[in-house]
Backbone as CSV, one residue per row, in Angstrom:
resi,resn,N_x,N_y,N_z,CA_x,CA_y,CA_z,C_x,C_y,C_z
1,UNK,0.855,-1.188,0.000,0.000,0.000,0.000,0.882,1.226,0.000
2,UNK,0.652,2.217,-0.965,1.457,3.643,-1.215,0.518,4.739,-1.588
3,UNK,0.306,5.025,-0.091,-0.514,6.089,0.352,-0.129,6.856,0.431
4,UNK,-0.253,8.119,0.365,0.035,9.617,0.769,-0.387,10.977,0.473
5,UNK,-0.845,11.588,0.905,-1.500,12.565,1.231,-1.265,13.622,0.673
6,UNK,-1.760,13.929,-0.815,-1.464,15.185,-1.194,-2.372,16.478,-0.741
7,UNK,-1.404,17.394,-1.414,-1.816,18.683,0.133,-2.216,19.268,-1.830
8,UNK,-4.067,20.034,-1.846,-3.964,21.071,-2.900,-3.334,22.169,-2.812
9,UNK,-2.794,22.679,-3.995,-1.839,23.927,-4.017,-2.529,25.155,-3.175
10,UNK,-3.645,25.152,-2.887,-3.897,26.435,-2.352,-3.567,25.895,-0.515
11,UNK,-3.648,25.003,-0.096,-3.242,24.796,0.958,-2.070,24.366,1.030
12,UNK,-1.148,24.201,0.246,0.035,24.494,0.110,0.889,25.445,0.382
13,UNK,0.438,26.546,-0.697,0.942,27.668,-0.546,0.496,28.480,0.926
14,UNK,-0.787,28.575,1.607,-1.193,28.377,3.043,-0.177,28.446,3.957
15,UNK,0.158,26.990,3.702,0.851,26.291,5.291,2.411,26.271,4.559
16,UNK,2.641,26.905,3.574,4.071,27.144,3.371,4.528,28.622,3.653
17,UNK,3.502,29.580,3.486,4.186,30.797,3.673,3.860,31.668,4.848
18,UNK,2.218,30.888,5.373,1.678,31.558,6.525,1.835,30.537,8.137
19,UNK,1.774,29.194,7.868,2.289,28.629,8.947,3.793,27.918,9.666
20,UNK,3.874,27.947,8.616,5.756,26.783,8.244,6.493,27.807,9.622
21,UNK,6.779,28.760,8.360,7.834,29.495,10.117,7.731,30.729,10.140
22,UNK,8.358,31.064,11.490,7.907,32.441,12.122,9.443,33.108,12.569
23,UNK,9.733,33.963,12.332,10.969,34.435,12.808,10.917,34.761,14.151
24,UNK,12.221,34.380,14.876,12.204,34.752,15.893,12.661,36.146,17.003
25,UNK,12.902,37.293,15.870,13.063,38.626,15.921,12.552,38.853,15.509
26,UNK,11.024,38.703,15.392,9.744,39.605,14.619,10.183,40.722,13.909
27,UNK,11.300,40.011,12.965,11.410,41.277,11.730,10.798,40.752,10.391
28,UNK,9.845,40.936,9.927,9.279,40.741,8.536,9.850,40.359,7.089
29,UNK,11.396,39.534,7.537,11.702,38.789,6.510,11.409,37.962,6.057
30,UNK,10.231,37.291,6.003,9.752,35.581,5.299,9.917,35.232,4.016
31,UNK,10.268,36.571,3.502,11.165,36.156,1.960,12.716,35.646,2.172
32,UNK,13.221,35.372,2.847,14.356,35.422,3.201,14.713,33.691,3.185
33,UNK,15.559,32.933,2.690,15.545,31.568,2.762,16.835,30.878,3.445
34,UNK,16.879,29.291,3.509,17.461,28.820,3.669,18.044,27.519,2.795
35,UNK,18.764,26.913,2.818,18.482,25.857,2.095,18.841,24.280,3.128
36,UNK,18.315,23.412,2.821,17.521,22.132,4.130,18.226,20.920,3.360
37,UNK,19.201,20.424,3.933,19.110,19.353,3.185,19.088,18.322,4.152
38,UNK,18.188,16.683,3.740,17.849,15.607,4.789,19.176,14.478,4.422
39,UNK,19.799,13.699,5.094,20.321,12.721,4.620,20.383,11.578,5.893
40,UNK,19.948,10.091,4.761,19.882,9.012,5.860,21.052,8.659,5.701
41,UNK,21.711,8.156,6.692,23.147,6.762,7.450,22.231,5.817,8.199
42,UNK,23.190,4.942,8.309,22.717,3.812,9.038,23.723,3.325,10.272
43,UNK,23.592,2.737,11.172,24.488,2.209,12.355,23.943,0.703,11.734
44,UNK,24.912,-0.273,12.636,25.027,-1.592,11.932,24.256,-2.452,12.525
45,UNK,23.391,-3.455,11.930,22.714,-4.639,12.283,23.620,-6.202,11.769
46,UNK,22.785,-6.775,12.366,23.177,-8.591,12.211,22.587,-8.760,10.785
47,UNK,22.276,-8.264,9.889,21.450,-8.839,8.614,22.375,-8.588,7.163
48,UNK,21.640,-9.106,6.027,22.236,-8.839,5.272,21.671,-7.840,4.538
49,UNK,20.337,-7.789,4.232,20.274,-6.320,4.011,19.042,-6.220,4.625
50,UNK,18.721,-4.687,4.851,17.266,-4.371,5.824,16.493,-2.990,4.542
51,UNK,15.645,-3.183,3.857,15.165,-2.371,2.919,14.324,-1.841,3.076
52,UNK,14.331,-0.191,3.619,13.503,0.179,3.754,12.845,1.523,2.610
53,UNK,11.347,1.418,2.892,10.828,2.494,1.805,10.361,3.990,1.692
54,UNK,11.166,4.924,1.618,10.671,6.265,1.645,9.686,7.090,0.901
55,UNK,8.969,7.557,1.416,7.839,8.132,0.559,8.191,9.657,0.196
56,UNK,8.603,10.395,1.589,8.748,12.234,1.813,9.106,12.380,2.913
57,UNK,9.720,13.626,3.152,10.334,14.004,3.981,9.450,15.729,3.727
58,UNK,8.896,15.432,5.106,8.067,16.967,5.395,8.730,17.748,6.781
59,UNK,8.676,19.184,6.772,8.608,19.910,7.678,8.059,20.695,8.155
60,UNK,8.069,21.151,9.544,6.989,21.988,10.086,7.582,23.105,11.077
61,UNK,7.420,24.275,11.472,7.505,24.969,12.548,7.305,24.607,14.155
62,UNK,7.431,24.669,15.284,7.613,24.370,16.385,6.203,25.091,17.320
63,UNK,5.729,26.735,16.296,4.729,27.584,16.797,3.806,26.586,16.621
64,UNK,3.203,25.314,16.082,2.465,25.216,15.148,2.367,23.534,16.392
65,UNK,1.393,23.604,17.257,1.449,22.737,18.646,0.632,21.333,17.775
66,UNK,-0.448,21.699,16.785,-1.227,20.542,16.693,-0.654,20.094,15.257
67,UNK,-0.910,19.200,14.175,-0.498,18.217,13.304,-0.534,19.500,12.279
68,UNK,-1.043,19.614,11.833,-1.088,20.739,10.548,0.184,21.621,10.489
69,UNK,0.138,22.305,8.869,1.254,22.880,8.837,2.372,22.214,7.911
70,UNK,2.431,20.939,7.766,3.489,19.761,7.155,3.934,20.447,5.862
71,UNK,5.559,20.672,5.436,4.859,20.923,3.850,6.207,19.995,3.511
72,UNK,6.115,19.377,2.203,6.981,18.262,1.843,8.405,19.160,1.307
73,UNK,9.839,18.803,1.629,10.644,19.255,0.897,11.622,17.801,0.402
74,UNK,10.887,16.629,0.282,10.960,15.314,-0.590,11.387,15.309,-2.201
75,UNK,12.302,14.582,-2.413,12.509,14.722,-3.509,11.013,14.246,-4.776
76,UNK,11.335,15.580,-5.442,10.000,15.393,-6.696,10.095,13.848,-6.873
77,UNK,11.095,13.645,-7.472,10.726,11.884,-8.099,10.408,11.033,-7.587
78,UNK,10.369,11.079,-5.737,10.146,9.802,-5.099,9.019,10.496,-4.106
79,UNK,8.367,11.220,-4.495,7.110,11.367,-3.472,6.001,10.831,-4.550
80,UNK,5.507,10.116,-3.332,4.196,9.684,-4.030,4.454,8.299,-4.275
81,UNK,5.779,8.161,-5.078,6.174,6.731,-5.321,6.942,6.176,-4.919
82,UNK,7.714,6.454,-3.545,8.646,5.857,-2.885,10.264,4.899,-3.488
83,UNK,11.385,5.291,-2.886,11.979,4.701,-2.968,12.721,3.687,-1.973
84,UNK,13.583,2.866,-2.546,13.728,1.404,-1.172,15.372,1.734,-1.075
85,UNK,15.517,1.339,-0.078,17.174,1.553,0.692,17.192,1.056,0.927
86,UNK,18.636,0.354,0.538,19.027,-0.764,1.554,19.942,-0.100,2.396
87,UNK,20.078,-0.136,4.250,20.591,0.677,4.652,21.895,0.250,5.169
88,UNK,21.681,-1.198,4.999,23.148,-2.019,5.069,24.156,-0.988,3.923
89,UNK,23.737,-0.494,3.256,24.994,0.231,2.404,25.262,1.614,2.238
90,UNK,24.440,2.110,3.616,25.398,3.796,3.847,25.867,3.340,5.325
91,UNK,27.121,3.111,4.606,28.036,2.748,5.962,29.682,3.392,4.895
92,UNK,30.257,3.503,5.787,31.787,4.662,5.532,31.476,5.672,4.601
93,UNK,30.931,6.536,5.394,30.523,7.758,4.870,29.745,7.632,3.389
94,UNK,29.141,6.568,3.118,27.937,6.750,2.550,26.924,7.098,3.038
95,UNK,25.953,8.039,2.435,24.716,8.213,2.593,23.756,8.392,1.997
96,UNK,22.030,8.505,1.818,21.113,8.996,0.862,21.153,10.229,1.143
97,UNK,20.859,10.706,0.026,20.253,12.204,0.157,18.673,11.989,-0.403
98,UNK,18.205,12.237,0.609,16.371,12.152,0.739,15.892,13.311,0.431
99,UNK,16.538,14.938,0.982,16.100,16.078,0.186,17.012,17.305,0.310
100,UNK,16.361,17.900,-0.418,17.281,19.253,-0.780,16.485,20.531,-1.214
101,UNK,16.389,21.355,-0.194,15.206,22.395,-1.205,15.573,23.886,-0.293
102,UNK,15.146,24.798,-1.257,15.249,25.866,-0.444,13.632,26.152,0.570
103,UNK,13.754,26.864,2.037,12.692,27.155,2.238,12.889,28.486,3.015
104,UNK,11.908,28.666,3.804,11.900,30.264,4.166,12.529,29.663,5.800
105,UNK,13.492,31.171,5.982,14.354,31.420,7.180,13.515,31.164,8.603
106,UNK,14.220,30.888,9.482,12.922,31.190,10.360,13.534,29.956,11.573
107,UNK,12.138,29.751,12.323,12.345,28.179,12.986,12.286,26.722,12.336
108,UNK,12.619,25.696,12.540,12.771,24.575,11.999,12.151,23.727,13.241
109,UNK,11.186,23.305,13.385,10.919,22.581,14.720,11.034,21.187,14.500
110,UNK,10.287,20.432,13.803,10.379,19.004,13.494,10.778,18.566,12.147
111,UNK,11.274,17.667,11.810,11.534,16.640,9.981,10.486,15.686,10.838
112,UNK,9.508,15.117,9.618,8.950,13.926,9.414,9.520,13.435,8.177
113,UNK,9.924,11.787,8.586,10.125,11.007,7.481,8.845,10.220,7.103
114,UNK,8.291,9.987,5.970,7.310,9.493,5.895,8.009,7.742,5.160
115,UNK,7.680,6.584,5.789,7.897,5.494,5.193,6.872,4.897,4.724
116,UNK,6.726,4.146,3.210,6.110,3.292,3.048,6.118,1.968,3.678
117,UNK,5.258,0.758,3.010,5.241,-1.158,3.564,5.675,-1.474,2.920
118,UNK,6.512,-0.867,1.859,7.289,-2.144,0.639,8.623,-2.040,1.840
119,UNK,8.614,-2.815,3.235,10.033,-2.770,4.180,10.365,-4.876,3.864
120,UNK,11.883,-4.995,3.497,11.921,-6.189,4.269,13.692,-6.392,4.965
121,UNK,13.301,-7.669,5.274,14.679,-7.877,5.858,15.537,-8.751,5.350
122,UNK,16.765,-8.970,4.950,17.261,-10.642,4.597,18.223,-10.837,5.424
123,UNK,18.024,-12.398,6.136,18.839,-12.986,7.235,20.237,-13.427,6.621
124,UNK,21.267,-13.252,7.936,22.304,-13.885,7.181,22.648,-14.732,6.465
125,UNK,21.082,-15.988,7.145,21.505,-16.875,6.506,21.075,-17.203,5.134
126,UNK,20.355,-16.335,4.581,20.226,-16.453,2.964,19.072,-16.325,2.690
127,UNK,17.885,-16.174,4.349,17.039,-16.259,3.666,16.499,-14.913,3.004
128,UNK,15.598,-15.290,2.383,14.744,-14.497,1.149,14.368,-13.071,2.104
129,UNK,13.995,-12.643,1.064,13.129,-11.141,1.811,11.990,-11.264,2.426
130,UNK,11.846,-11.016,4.125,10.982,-11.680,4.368,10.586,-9.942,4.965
131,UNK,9.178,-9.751,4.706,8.692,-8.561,5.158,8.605,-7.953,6.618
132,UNK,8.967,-6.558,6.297,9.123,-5.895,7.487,8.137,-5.638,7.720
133,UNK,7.181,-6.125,8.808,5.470,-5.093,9.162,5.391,-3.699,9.895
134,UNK,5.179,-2.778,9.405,5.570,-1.749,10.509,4.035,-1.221,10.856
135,UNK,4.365,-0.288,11.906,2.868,-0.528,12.790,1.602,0.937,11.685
136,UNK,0.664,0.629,11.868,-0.342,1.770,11.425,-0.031,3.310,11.465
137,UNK,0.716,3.298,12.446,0.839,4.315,12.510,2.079,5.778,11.542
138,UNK,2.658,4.800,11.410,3.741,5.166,10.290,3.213,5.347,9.339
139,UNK,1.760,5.011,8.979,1.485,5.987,7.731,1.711,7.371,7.860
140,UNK,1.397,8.382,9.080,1.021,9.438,9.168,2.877,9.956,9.676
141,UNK,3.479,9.131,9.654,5.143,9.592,9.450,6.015,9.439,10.960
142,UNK,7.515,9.492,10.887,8.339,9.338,12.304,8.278,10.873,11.986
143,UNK,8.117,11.333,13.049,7.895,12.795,14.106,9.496,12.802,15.188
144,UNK,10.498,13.898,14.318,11.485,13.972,14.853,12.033,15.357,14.961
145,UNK,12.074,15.696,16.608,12.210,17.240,16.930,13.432,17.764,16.493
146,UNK,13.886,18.624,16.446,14.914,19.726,15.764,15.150,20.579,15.887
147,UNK,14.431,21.788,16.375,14.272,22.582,17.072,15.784,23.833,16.889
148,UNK,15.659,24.150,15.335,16.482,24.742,14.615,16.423,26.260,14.428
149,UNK,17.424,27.322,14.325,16.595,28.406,13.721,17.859,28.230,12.861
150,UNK,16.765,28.944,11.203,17.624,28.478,10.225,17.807,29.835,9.320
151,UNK,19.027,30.836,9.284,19.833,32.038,9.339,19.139,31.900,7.771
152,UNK,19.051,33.065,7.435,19.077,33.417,5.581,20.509,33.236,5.081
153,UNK,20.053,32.441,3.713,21.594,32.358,3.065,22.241,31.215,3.624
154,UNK,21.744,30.673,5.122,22.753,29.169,5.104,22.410,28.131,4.708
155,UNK,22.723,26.989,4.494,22.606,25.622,4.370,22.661,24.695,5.475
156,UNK,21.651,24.358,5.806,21.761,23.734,6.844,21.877,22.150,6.201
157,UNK,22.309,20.747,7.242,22.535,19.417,6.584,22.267,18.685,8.262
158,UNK,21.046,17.844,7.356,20.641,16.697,8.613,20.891,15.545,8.520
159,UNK,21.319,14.982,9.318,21.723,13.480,9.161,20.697,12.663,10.080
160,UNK,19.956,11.740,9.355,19.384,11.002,10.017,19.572,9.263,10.093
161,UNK,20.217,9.067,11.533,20.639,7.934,12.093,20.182,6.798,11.913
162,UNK,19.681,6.061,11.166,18.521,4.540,11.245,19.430,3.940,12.061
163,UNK,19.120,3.387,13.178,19.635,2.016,14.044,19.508,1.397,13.866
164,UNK,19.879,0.066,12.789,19.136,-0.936,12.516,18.884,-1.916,13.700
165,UNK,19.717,-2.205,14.659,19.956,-3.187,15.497,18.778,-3.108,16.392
166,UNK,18.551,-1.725,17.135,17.056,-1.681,17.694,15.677,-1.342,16.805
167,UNK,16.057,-1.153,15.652,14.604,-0.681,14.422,14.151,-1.840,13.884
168,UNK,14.497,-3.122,13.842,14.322,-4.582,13.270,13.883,-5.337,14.297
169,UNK,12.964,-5.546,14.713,12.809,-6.539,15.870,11.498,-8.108,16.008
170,UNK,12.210,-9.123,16.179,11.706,-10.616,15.566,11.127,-10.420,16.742
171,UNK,9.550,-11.124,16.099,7.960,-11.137,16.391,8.209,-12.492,17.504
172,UNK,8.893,-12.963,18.122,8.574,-13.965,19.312,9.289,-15.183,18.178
173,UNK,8.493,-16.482,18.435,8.821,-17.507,17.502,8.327,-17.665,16.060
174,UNK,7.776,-16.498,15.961,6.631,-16.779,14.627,7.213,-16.505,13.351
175,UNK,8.457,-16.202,13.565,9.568,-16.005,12.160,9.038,-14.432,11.634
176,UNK,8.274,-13.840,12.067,7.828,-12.488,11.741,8.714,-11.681,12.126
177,UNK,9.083,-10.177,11.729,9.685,-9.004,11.817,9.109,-7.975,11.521
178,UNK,9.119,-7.375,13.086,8.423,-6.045,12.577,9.346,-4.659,12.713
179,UNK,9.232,-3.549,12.035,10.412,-2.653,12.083,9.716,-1.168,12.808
180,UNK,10.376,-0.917,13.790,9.774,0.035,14.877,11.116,1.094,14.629
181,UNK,10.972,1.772,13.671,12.206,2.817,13.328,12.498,3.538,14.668
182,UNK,14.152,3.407,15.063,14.817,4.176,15.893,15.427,5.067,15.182
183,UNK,15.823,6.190,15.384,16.135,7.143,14.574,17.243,8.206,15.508
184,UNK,17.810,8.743,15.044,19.214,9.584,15.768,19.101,10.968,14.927
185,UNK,18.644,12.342,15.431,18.377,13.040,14.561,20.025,14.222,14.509
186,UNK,20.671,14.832,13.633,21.235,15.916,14.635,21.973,16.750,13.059
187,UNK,22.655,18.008,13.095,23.175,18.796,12.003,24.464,18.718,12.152
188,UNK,24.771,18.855,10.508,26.395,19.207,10.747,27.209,20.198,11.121
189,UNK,26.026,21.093,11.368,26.709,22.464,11.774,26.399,22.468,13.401
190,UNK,26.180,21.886,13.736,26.133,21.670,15.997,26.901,20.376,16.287
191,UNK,27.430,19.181,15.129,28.548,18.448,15.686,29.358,17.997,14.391
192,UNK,29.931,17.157,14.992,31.607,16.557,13.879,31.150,15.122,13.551
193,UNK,32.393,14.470,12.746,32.367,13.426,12.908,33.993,12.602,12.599
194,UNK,33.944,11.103,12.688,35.322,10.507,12.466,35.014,9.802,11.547
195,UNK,36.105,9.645,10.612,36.151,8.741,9.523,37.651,8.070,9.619
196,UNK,37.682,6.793,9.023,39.104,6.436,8.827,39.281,5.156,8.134
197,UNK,40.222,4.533,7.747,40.308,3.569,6.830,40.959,2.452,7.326
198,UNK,40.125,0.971,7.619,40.825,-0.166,8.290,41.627,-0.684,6.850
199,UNK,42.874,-0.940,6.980,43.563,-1.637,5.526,44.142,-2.910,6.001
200,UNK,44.044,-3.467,6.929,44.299,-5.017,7.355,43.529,-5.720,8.044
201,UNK,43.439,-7.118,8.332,43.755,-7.678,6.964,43.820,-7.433,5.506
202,UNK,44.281,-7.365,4.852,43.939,-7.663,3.316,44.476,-8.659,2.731
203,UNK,43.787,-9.297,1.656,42.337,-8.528,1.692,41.514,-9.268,2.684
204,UNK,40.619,-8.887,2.812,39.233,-9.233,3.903,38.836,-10.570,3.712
205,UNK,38.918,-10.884,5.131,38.345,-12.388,4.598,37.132,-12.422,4.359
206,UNK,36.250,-13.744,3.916,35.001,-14.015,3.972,34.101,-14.067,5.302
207,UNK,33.079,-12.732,4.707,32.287,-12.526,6.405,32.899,-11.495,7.018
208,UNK,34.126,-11.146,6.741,34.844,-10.254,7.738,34.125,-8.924,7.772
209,UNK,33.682,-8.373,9.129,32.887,-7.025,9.323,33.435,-6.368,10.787
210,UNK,33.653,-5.220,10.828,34.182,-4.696,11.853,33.262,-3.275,12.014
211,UNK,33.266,-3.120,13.441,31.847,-2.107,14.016,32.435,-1.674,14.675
212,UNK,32.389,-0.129,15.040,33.241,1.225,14.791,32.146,2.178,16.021
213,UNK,32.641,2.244,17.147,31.845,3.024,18.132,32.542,4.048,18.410
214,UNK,31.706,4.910,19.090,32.283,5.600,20.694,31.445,5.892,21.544
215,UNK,31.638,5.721,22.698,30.643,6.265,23.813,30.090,7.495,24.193
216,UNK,29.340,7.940,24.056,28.775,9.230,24.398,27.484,9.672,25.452
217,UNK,27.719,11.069,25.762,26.556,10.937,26.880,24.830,9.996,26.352
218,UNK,24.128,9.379,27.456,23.199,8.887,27.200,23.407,7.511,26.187
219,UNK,24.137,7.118,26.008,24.980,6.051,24.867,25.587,5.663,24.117
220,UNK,25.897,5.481,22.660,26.916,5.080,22.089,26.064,5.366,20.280
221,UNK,27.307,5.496,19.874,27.278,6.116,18.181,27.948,4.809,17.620
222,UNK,27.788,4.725,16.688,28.310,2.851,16.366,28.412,2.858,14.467
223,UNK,28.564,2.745,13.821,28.853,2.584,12.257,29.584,1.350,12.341
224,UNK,29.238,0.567,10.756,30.045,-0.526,10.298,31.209,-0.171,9.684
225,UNK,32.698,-0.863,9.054,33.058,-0.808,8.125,32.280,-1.210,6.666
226,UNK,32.938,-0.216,5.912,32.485,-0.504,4.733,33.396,-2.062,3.757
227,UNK,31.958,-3.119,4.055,33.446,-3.900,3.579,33.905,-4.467,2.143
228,UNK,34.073,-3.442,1.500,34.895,-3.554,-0.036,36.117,-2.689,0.175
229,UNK,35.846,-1.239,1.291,36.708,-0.107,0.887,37.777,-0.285,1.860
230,UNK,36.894,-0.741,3.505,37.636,-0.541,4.503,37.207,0.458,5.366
231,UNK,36.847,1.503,4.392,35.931,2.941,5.466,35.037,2.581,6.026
232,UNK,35.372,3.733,7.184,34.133,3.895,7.709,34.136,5.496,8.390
233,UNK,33.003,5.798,9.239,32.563,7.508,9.322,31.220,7.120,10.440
234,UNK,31.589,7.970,11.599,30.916,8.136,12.648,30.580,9.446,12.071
235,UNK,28.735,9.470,12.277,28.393,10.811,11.989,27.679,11.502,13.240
236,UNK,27.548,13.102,13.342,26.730,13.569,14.738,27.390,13.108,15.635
237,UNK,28.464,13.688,15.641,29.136,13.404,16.815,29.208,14.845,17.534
238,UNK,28.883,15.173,18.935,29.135,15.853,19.716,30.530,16.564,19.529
239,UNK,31.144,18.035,19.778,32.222,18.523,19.997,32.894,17.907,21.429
240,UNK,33.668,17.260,21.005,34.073,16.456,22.356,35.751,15.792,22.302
241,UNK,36.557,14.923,22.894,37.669,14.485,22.789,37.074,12.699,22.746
242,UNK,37.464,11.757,22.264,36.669,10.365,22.380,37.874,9.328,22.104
243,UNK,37.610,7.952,22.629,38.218,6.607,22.137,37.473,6.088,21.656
244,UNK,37.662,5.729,20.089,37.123,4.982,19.329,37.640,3.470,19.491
245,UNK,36.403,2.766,19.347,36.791,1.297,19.468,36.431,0.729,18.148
246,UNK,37.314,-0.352,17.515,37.045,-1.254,16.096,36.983,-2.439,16.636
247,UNK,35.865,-3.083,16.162,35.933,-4.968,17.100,35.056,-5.588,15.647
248,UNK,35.916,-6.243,15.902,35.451,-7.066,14.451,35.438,-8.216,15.204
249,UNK,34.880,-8.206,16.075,33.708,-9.198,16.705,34.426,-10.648,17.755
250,UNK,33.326,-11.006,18.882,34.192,-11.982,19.438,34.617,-13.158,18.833
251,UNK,34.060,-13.740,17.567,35.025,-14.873,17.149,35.607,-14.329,15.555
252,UNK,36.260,-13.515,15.680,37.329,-12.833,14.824,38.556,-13.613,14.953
253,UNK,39.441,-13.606,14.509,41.108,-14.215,15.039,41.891,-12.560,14.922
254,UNK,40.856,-11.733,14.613,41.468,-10.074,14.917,41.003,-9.788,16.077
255,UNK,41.744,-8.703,16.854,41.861,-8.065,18.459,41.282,-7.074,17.815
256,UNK,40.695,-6.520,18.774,39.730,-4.979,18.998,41.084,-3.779,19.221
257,UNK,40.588,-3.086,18.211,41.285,-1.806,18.938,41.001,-0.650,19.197
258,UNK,41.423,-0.090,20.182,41.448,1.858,20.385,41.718,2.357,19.961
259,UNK,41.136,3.826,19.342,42.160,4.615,18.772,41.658,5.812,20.202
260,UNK,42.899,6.199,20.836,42.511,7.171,22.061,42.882,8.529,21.421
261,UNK,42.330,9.798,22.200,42.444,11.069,22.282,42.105,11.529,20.795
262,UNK,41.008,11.148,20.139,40.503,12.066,18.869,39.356,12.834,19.623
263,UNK,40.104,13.792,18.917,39.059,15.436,18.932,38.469,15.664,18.009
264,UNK,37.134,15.863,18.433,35.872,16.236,17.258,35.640,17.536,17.481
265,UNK,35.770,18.428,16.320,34.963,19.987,16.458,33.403,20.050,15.727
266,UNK,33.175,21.298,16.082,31.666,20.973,15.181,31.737,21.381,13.703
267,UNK,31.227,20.925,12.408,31.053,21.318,11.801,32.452,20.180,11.137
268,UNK,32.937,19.590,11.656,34.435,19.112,10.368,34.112,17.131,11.004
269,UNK,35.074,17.076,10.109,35.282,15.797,10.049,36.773,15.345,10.637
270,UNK,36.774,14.326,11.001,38.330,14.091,12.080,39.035,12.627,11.332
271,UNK,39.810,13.249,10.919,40.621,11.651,10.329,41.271,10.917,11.273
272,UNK,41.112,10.151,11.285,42.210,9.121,11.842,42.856,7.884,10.890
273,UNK,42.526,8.408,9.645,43.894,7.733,8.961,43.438,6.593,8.906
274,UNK,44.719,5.902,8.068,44.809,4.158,7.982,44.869,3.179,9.537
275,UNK,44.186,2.220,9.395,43.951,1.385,11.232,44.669,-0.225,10.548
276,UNK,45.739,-0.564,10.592,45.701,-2.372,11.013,45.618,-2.442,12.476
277,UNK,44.481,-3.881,12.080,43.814,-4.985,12.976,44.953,-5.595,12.620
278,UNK,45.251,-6.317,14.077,46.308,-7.623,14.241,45.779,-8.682,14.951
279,UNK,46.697,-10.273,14.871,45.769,-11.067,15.584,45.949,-11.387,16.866
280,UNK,44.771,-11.763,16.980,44.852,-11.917,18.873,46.076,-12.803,19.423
């Protein structure tokens, strides 16, 4: 089912120029813009791939307490008709870009992602695509605060987190999966991130996958390696100093390692270079 809710142009134009946003120095610029761009990453699951389906990506103002107000800044070609991700493959600084649009300056209070039911999952062990059920309520979209004010003339860039590990979750014994999207919302202009390149083993053995954390207040930021390149890229990361950990898992014949004292600023990216894994 690929439902969605078109808004007529006169209520469009409405809830785009009279409700969307409100400046917060009541100076009468609402001609004044920004430009918004959405992009999904993924943190790493046990599967082989997890496919999920996007319909739009809408936004709204923060003044604006009850549901109304939404206006889509979704890419033209995939609203209405959704496209499928597999999210197993924005990992080392891959990502989608879901949208890009200019809109008017102002507050930014919430992104809704809107997902379609074309979701499934495939197990490691080969099996087939077996469908993701996600609940009723996700028709009407994930509701994720933000709570932005967005300057004329900048570009703002959102990264949005899919967890697969807690967003995939098996229905008891019944071989069912249903997908309860966890989501990590945050900009590149309020944090950093790390990227860096594992080059050993090489080449990679069969199966070989290594998962890329750091700890942070309230919990942990986590990415896979990418495993053809070796990369990988922690995104939304807090301005902070951190030890990154690489564990390519407890029955690896590779040791886990630290990389200590990387500094993240906001707004950049932090190399840490080439990493060999050695064996235990």
């Amino acid at each position: 089912m690929k439902n969605i809710k078109f808004y007529a142009l006169s209520l469009f134009v409405i809830a785009f120029v009279s409700l969307f946003f409100a400046r917060c120095d009541n100076n009468n610029d609402s001609a004044q813009t920004s430009r918004v761009t959405v992009r999904m990453v993924d943190a790493p699951g046990d599967y082989d791939e997890v496919n999920v389906e996007v319909l739009d990506v809408l936004i709204k103002n923060s003044l604006n307490s009850d549901d109304q107000g939404w206006v889509s800044i979704g890419d033209e070609t995939q609203v209405g008709e959704g496209k499928i991700y597999n999210l197993l493959e924005l990992t080392g600084g891959v990502n989608a870009l879901l949208a890009d649009n200019l809109v008017p300056s102002g507050n930014l209070g919430q992104i809704r992602l809107l997902l379609g039911d074309e979701n499934t999952v495939v197990l490691k062990d080969g099996t087939e695509e077996i469908p993701l059920r996600t609940p009723s309520a996700q028709q009407s979209g994930l509701k994720l605060k933000v709570n932005q004010t967005l300057e004329a003339g900048k570009t703002y860039e959102f990264l949005l987190d899919f967890d697969v590990e807690h967003s995939v979750v098996k229905a008891g014994g019944s071989g069912n999966y249903n997908l309860h999207p966890v989501i990590r919302v945050s900009t590149k202009e309020n944090t950093g991130g790390i990227k860096g390149k594992i080059t050993s083993p090489s080449p990679f053995p069969a199966g070989f996958a290594v998962s890329v954390s750091i700890p942070v207040e309230g919990g942990t930021i986590e990415t896979a390696m990418n495993t053809d390149t070796g990369e990988f890229q922690l995104n939304g990361v807090p301005a902070g100093t951190y030890t990154v950990t690489l564990d390519p898992g407890a029955t690896s014949l590779y040791a886990v390692k630290t990389i200590a004292n990387v500094v993240v600023v906001n707004g950049a990216i932090t190399d840490v270079g080439d990493q060999a894994l050695v064996l235990k």
